[in-house]
N, C-alpha and C positions, 0 to 999 in steps of 0.2 A: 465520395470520401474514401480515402485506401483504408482498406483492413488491416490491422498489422501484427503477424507472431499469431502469440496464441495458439499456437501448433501443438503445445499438450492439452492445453481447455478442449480442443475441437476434438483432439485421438479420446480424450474422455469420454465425451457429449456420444462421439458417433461408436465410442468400445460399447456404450450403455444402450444405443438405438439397434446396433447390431445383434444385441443378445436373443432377440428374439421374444422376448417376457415381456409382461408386466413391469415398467423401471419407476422406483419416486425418488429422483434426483432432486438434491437441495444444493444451489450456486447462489452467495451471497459473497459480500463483499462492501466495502464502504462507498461510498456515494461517487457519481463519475469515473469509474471505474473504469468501467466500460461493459457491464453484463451485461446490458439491454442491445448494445450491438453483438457481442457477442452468443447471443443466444438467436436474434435475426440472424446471423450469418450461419449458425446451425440448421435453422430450421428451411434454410433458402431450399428451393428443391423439394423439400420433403411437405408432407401432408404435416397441419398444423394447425391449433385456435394459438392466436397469443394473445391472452387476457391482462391490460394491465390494470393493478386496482385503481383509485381513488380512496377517499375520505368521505365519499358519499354514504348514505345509507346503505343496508345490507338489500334492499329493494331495489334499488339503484344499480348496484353491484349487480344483481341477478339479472333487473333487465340487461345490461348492458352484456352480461355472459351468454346470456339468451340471443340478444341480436348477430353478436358472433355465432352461434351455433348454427343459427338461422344463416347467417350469411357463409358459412364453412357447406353447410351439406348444398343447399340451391340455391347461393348467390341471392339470397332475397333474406336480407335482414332484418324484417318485418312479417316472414311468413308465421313464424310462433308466438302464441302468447308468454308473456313474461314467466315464467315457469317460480312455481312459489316458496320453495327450497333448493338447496345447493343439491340434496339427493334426488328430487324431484330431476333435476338438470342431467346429473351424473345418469341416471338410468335411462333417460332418453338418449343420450348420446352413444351409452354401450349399445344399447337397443339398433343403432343404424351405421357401429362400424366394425366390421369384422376387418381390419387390414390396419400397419402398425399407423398412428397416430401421436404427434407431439403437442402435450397440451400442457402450455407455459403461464404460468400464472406472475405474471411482473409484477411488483410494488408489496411480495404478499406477506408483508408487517401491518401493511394498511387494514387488508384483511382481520387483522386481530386487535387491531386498535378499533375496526367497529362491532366486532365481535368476541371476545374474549374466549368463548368458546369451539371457536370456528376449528383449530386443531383436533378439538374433540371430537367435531363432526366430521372433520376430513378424513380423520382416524376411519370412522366406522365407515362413509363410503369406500373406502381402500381397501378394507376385511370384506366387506359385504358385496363389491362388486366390480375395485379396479382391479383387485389383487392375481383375477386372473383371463386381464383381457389382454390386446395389444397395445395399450396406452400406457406412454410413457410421459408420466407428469412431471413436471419440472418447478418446485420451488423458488423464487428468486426474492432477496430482500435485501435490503441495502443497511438497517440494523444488524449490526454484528451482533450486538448484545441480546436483540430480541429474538433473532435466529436461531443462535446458541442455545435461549432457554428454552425458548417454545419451541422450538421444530428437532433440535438436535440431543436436546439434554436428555436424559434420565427418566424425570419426571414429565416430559413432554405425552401427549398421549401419540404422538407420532412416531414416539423412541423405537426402533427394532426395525419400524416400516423402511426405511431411507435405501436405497440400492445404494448407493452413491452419495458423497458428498463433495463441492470442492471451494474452496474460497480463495476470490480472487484479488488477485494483489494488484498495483500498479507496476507501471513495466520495469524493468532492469535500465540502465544507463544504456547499454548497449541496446536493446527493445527501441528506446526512444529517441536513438540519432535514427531509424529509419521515418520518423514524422518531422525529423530536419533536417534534411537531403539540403548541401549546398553549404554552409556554415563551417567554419575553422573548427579546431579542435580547442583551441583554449574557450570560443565562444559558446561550443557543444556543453562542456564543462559549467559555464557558469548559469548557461541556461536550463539546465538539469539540478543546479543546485537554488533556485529559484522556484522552478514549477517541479520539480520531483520526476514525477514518472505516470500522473495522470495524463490519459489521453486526452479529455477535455481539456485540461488546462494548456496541453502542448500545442494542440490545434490554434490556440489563440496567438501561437508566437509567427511574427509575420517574418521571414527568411528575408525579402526585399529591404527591408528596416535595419537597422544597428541597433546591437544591445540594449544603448541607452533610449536608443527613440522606441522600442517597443518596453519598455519598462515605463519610459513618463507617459506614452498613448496607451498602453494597451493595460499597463495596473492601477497609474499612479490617478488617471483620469477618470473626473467621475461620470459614472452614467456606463461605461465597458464595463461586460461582462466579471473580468476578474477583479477589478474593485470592492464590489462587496460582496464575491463569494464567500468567502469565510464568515462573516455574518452574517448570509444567508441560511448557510449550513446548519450552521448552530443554531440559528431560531426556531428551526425547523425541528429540528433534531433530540432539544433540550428543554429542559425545563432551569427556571434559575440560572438563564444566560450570563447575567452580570459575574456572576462567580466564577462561570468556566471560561468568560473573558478574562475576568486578573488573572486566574491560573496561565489561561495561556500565554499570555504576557509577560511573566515572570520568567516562565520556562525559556520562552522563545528570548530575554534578555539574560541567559546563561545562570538562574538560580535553577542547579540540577535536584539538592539534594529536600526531601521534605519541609525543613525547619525553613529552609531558603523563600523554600513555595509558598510557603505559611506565612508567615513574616512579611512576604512583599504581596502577596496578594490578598492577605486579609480576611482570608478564611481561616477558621479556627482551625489550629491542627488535629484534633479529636473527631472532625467531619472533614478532612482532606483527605481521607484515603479512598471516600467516598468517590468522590467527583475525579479523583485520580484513572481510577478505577472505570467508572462511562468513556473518558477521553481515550482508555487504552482501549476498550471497547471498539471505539469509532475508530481507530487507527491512527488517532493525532497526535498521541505521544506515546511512548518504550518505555520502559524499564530494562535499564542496562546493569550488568554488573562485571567484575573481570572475567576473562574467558577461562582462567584457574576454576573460579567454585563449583565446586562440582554438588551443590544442592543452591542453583540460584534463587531459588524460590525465597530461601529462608535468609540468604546472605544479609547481612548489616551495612555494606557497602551500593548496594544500590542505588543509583543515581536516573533521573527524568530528563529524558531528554525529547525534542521534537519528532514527531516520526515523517509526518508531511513536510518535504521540503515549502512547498507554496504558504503552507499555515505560518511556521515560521518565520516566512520571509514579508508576510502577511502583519505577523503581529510582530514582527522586527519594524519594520519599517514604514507600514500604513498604517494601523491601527493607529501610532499614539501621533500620527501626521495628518490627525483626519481634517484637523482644523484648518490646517493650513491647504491640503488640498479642496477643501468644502468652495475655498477662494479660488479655486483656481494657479494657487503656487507650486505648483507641478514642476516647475525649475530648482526652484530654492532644496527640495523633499530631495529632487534626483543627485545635485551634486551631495547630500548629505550618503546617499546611497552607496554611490560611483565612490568615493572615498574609505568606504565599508567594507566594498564588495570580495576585494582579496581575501578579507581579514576573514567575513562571511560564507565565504566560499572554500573556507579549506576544510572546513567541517564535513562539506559535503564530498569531499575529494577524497579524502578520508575514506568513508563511506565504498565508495567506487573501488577504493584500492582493495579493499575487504572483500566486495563480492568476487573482484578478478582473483582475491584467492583461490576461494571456489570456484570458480572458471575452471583455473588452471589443474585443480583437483578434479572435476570433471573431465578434464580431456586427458588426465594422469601423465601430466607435466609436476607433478608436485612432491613427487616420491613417499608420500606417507598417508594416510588417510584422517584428516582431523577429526577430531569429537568434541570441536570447537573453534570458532574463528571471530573473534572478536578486538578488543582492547583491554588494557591492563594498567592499573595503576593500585599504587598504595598510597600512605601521606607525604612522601616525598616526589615519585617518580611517575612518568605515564609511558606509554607506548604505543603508539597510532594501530598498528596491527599484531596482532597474537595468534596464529594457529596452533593449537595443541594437540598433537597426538599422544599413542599409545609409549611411543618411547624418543617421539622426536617432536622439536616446535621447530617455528618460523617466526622470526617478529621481523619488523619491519618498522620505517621511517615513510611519513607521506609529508612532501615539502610543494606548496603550492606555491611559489616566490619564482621572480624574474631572475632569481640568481643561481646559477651552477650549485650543484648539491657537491663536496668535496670531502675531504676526507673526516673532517671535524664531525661531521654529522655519524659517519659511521664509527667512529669513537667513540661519540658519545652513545649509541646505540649498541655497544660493545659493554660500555660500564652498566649500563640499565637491566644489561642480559643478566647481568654477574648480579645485579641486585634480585631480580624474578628468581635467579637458582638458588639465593640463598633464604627464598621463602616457598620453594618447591620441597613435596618431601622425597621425592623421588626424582633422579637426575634424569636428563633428556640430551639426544643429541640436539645441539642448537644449530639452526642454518639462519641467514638473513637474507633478505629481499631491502630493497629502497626504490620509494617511487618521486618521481620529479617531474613538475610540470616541463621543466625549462630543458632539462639535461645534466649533465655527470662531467666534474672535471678531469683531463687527461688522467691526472695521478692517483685519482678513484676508478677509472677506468685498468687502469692499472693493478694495482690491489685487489682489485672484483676478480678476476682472471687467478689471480693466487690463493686469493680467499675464502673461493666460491660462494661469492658474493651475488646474488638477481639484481640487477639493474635493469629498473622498469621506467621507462620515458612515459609521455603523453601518448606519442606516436605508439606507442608498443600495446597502448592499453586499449587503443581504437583499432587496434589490426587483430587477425586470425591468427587463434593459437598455433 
């Protein structure tokens, strides 16, 4: 299976193995991610235990840390007796290695779900005997939210200890055409606004296939993998599934703003900020606001939106089809789809045009440096892209249609400007960008050149800056 990217995760993994010290590295990240390969392909070469937990008992847990020890120093997994504590473990170990060492602890949420304390005790083996060996231990959990409190926060009793921390995301659009080598550019597009940018879920798309045959065999059909991911995740994951299904539902059928949430999914508004709140945790929904407020936190304009492309597309389309594909009507669900899909996929296009901001701000193609890149709206008007700088913006148009983008559009993106500056308090140089699946017509192409106008194609967004 190719490895793919991830070329700051590993300069991280290997700046923290080179240091020479004592390292407690914490890598967490939402589920399928990809940390469990990525921390194998770290440790490939180097000396290593990689422990992953279960849900087993905390006796269980230690045999099984035990038998790796056992099989780490002489290949015999069964030379030691089950060792009776985590410190009991920990002191044998320093006891027989003087030379650096990666000791990976995978799943270790699980860890604290059978022990509540276990932080506590990590704590103190780390003061009292990792603190100053060659072992660099490495945290990994797939709870954002349990991570955060237990391992990272404040009150954690592991807070100070952490060398390092990094959380990983799914890939970039550009990341994730190198897992679909072979594929058109509009097809790259709608398959990234589908499955997002996990690597699991990308693995599943079969390049031999067309769009629509691997969307009826590979989601719509039951018994495949991607079928009832998303309600696997969540069972997993949650408590009170039923409720963070109609949330998701709701979201995923374009109610962004609270009352919307509320209302259509039938949880009380007095307890949705709650359950809002875990979902942001796990990564499957945002909180957005304009790229203007400069204290988003507190903004009244905030709006929910999906963050997992798959979830989305998930509780768009399977979720409330379940019935009908339970029969087998995997046809009937897909033209309902294929009919959608444009309308579904400019959201995500969207999206894409946004980071290639940043892109182009990275390679300082962009002439300003933003201190936001987002979207913009008020009660009348929206705006696909917003960068905002110190004394200049960018906004832009993203048109995902089979039809030439031509002058109307950048009119209209002219009067919108004029409306954002007269709710700005401070003026800005204004520049524009527009992006198009399709292309630009001659007499925009025209005007672009006069106007200094970015005209971004499809083609332009898949190629080197």
């Amino acid at each position: 299976m190719t490895f793919v990217n991830r070329e700051r995760e590993l300069s991280f993994l290997n700046q923290r193995c080179d240091s020479g010290q004592a390292e407690l590295v914490v890598l967490y990240g939402r589920r399928r991610v990809g940390k469990t390969e990525l921390l194998r392909q770290f440790c490939a070469g180097k000396k290593h235990l990689f422990f992953v937990a279960d849900l087993g008992t905390e006796e269980s847990q230690l045999a099984d840390f035990t038998r790796q020890i056992g099989e780490f120093l002489a290949d015999e997994p069964d030379l030691l007796a089950p060792f009776a504590s985590w410190e009991a473990a920990f002191n044998f170990l320093v006891t027989q290695v003087n030379e650096r060492l990666m000791v990976v602890f995978d799943e270790f949420t699980y860890l604290i779900e059978v022990n509540a304390a276990f932080p506590s005790t990590l704590q103190k083996i780390w003061d009292t005997r990792l603190k100053n060996t060659a072992i660099m231990l490495v945290l990994c959990g797939s709870y954002v939210g349990m991570m955060e409190q237990e391992v990272l926060a404040y009150r954690s009793p592991l807070y100070g200890r952490r060398t390092g921390q990094w959380r990983l995301q799914p890939f970039s659009f550009w990341d994730a055409q190198k897992l679909l080598v072979g594929i058109d550019p509009d097809t790259l597009v709608y398959v990234y606004a589908i499955l997002g940018g996990v690597p699991a879920y990308l693995r599943q798309y079969d390049t031999h296939l067309s769009l629509a045959e691997n969307i009826e065999q590979r989601i719509l059909t039951v018994g495949t993998y991607l079928y009832d991911e998303p309600r696997f995740l969540l069972l997993q994951e949650l408590r009170e599934p039923s409720r963070y299904f109609a949330i998701l539902e709701a979201i995923a059928e374009g109610r962004t703003r609270s009352n919307e949430i509320a209302q259509a999914s039938g949880v009380a508004a007095t307890s949705l900020s709650f359950y809002l709140k875990t979902l942001q945790e796990l990564g499957l929904i945002e909180r957005s606001v304009p790229a203007t407020e400069r204290h988003p936190e507190k903004s009244k304009l905030g709006i929910y939106q999906m963050a997992d492309p798959y979830f989305r597309f998930w509780f768009r389309f399977v979720y409330p089809n379940r019935s009908l594909l339970e029969r087998g009507e995997t046809h009937s669900v897909l033209q309902k789809i294929m009919a959608q899909l444009d309308q579904f996929t400019g959201l995500a296009f969207e999206g894409i045009c946004r980071e290639y901001v940043w892109r182009i701000h990275a390679a300082d193609h962009l002439g300003f440096t933003p201190q936001a890149v987002g979207r913009w709206w008020n009660r009348h008007e929206e705006i696909d892209v917003l960068a905002v700088g110190q004394s200049d913006s960018l906004l832009g148009e993203c048109k995902w249609t089979s039809k030439m983008v031509g002058e109307n559009v950048m009119d209209d993106l002219v009067r919108k400007a004029n409306a954002l500056a007269s709710e700005q308090e401070e003026p800005r140089q204004t520049h524009y960008i527009l992006f198009a699946r399709t292309g630009f017509t001659s007499a925009l192409h025209t005007r672009s050149q006069r106007d200094d106008v970015r005209l971004i194609s499809l083609s332009d967004l898949l190629g080197n800056l």
